[in-house]
DOTORTI-319692 format. One record per atom (N, C-alpha, C): residue in three letters; chain; atom name; x, y, z. Coordinates in pm, 1 decimal, padded with zeros to 6 digits, always signed. Each point is the difference from the previous one (the first is absolute). Example, Ala and Ser with C-alpha at 12.3 -4.5 7.8 and 13.67 -1.06 7.14 Angstrom:
ALA/A/N/+01319.0/-00569.0/+00780.0
ALA/A/CA/-00089.0/+00119.0/+00000.0
ALA/A/C/+00090.0/+00120.0/+00000.0
SER/A/N/-00035.0/+00105.0/-00072.0
SER/A/CA/+00082.0/+00119.0/+00006.0
SER/A/C/-00077.0/+00109.0/+00073.0
This chain:
UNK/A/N/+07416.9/+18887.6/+09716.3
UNK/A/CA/-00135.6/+00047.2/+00019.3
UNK/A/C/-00075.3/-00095.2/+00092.6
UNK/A/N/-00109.9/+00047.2/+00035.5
UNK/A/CA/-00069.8/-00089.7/+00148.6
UNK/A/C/-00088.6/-00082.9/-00132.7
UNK/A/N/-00031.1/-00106.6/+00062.8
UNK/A/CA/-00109.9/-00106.8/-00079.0
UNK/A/C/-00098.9/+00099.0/-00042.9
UNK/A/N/-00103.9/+00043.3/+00051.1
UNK/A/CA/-00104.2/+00042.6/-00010.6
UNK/A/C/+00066.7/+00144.9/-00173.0
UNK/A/N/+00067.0/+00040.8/+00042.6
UNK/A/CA/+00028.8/+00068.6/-00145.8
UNK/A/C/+00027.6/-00070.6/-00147.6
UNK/A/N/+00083.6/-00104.4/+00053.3
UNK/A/CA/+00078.9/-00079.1/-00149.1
UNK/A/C/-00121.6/-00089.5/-00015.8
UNK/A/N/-00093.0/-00062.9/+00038.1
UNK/A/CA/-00129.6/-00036.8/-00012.6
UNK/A/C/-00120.5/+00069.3/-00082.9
UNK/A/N/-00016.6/+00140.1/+00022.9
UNK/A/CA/-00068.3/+00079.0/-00029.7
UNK/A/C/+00084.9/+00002.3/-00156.7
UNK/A/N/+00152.3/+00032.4/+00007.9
UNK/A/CA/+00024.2/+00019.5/-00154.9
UNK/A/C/-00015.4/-00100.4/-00079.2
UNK/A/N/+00034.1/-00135.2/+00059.6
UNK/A/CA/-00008.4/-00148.9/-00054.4
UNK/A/C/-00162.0/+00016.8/-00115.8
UNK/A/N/-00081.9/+00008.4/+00104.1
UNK/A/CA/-00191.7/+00029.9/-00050.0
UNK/A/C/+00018.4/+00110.2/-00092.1
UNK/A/N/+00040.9/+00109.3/+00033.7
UNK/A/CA/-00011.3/+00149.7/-00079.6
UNK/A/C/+00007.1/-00068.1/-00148.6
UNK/A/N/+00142.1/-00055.4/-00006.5
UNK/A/CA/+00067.0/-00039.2/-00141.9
UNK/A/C/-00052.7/-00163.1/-00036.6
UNK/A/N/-00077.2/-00054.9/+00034.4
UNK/A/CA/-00054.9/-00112.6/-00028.5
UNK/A/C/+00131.4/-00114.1/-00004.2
UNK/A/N/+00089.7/-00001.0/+00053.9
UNK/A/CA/+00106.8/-00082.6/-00012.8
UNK/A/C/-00055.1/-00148.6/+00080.5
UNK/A/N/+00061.9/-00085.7/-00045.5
UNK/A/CA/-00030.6/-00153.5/+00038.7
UNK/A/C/+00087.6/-00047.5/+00075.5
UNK/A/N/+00161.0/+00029.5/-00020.4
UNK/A/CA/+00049.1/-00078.6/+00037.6
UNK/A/C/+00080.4/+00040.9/+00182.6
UNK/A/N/+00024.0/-00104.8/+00010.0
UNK/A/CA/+00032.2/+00021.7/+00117.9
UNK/A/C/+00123.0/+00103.6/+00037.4
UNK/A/N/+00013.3/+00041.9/+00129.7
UNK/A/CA/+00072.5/+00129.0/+00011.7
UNK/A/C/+00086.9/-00021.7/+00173.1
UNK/A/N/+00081.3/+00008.6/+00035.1
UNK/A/CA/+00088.9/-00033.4/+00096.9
UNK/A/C/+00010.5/+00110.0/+00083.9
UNK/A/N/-00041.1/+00007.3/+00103.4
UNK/A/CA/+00043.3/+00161.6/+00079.8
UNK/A/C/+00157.3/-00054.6/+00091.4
UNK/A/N/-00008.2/+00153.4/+00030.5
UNK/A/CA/+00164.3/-00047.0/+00079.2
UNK/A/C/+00008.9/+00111.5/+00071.4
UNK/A/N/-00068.8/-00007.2/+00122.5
UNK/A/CA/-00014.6/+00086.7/+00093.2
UNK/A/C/+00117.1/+00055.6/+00043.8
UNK/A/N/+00109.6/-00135.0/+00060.3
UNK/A/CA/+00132.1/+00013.3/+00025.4
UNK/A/C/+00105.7/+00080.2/-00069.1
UNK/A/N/-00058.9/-00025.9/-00141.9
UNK/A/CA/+00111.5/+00084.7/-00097.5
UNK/A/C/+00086.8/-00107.1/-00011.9
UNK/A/N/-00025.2/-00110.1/+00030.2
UNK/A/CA/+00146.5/-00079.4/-00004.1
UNK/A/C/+00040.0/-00063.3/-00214.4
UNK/A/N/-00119.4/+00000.2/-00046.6
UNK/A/CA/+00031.2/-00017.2/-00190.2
UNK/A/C/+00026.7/+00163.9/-00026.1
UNK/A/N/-00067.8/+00108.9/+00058.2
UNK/A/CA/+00058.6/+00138.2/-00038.0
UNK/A/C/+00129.3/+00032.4/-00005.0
UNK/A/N/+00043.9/-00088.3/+00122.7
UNK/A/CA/+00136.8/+00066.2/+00053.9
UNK/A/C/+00145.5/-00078.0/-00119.0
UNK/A/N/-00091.7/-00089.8/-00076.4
UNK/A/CA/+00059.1/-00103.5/-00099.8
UNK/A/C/-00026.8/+00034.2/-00120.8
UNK/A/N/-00065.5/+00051.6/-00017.2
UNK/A/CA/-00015.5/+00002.4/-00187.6
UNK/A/C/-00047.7/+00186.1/-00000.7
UNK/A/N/-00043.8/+00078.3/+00045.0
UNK/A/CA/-00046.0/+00135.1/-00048.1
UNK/A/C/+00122.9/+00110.7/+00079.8
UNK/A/N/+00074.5/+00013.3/-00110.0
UNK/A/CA/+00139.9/+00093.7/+00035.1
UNK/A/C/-00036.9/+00140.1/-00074.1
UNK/A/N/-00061.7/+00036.6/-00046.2
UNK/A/CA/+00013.5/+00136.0/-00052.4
UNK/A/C/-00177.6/+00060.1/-00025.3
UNK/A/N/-00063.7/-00117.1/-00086.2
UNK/A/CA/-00106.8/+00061.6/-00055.5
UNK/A/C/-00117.7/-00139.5/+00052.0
UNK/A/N/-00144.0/+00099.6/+00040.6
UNK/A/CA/-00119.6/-00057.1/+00051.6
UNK/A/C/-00112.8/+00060.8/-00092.4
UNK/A/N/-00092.8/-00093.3/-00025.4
UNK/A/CA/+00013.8/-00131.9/+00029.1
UNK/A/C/+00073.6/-00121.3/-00091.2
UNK/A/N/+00085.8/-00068.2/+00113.0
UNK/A/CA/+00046.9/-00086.3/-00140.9
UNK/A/C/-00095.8/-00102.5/+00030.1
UNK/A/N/+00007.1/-00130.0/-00179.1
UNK/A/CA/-00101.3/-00074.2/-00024.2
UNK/A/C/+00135.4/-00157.0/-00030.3
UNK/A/N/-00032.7/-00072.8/+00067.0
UNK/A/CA/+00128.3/-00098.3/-00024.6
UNK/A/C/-00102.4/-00150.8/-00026.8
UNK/A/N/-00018.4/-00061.1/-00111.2
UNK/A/CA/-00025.8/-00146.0/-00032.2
UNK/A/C/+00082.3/-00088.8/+00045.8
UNK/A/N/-00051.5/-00071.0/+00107.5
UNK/A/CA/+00067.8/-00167.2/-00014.6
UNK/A/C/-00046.7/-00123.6/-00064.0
UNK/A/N/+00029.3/-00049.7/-00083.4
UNK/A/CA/-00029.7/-00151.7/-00028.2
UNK/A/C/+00004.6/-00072.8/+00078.3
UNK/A/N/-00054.4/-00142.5/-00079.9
UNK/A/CA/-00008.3/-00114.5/+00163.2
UNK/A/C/+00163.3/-00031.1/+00008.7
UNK/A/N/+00030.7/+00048.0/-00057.0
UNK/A/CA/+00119.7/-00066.1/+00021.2
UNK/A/C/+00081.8/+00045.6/+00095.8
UNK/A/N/-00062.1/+00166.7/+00079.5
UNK/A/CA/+00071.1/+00056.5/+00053.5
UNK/A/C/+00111.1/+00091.9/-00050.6
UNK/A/N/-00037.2/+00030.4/-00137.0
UNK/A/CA/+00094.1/+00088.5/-00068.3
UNK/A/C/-00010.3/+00136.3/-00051.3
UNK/A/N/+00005.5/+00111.2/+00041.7
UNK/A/CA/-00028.5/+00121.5/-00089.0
UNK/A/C/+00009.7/-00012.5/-00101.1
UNK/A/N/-00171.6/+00020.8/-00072.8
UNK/A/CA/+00012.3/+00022.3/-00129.4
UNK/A/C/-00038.8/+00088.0/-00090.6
UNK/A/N/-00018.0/+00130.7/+00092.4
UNK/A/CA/-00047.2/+00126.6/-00016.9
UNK/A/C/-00016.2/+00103.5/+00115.9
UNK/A/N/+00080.6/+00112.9/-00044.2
UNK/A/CA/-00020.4/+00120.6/+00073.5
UNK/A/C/-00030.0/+00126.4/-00045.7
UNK/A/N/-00085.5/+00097.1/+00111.8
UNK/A/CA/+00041.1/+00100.6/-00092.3
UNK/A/C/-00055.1/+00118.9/+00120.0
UNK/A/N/+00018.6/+00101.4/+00003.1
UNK/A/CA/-00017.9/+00139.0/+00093.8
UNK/A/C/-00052.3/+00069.6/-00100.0
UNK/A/N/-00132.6/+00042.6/+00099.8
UNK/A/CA/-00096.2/+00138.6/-00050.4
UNK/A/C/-00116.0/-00076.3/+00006.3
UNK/A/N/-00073.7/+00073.3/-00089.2
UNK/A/CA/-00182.0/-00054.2/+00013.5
UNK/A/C/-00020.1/+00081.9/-00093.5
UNK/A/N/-00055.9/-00082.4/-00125.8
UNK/A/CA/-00117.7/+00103.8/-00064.8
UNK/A/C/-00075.2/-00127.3/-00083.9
UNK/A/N/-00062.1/+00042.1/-00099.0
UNK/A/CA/-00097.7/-00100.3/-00046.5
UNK/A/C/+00080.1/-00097.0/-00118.8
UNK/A/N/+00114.7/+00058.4/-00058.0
UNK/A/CA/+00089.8/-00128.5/-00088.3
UNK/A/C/+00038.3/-00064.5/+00099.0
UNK/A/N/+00092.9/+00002.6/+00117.8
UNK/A/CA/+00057.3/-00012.9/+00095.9
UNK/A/C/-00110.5/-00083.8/+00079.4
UNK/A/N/-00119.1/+00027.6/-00011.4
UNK/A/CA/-00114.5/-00157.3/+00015.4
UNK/A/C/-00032.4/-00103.2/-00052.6
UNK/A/N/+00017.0/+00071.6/-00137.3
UNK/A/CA/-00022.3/-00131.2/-00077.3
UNK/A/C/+00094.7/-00094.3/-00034.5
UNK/A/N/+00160.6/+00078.9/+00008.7
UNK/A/CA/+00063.9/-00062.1/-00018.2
UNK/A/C/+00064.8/-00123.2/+00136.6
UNK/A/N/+00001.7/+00015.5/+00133.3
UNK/A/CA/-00025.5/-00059.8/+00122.7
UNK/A/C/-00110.3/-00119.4/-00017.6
UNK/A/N/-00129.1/+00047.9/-00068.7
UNK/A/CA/-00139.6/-00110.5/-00015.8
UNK/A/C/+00064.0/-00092.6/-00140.0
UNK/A/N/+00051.2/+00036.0/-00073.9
UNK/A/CA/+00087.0/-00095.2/-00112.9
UNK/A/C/+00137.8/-00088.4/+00106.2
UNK/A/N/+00059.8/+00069.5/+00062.6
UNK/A/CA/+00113.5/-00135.4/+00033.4
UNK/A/C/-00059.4/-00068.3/+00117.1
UNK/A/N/-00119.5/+00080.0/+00066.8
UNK/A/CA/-00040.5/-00144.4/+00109.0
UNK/A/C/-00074.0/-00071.6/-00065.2
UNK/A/N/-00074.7/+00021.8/-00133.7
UNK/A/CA/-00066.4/-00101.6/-00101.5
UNK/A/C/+00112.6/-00113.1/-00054.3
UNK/A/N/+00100.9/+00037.0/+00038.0
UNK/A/CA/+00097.6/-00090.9/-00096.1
UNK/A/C/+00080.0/-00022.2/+00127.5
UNK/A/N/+00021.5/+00017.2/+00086.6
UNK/A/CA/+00050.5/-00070.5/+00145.4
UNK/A/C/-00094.4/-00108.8/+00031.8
UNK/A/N/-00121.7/-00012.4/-00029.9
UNK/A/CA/-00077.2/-00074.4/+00037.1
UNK/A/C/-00041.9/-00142.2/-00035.9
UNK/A/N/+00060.3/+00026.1/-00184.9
UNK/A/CA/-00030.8/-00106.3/-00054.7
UNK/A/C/+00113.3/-00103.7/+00045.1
């Protein structure tokens, strides 16, 4: 999506945290094989520690629970 859209949804949904675009497609072309949107957590450590495809409102909260706990 162009900035100016994923921005607008960022505000829509009151989300905080930061968000990565990839104009190139070059993390698309790496991690989203079948189903969009996928949602992938990294720790500092650089480790997946949560994924998951689709969107709905468990599927938010549950994304806002493992970056709460990626964080600590």
């Amino acid at each position: 999506e162009k900035r100016e859209v994923v921005e607008k949804f960022i505000a829509d949904n009151g989300y905080k945290f930061a968000v990565g675009l990839d104009p190139e497609r070059k993390i698309y072309d790496q991690y989203a094989s079948n189903y969009i949107p996928r949602t992938f957590i990294i720790n500092k450590q650089g480790k997946v520690v949560y994924r998951t495809a689709g969107y709905d409102e468990e599927i938010a909260k549950q994304v806002n629970a493992a970056i709460s706990k990626a964080l600590r």
